[in-house]
N, C-alpha and C positions, 0 to 999 in steps of 0.2 A: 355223721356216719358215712353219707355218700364221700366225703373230699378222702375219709380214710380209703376207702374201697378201691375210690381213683390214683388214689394211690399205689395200693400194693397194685392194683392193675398194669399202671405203668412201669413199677421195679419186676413185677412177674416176665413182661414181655421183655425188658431191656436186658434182664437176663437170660432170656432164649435167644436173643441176638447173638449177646456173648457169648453163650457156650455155641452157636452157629459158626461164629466167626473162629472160636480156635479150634473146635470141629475141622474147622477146614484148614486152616495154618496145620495144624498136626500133619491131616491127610496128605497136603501138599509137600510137608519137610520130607514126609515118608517115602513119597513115590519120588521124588528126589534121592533123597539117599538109598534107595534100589538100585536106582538108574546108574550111578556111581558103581556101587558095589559090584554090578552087572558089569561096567565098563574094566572095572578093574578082574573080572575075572577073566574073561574075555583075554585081555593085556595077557595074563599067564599062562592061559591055553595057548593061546599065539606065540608067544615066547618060549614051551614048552615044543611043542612042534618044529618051530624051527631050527631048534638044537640036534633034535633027531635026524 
């Protein structure tokens, strides 16, 4: 009974790691591709303006 227990014990926690770890991979792709998007509008505005 205990070696079952220690077990799911061990797969419970190993998958809060994982869902930790792409918790944050996501977070990080995201505010990445903001930063892009932002850069790229930026690019248009500026390029808008200087045609005026």
């Amino acid at each position: 009974m205990a070696e079952g227990l220690t077990y799911l014990a061990v797969a419970y926690l190993g998958m809060l790691v994982a869902i930790g770890i792409w918790t944050w991979t996501v977070f990080t792709r995201s505010n990445n591709l903001e930063q892009r998007i932002h850069a790229v509008e930026e690019y248009f505005i500026r390029d808008k303006t200087e045609e005026q």
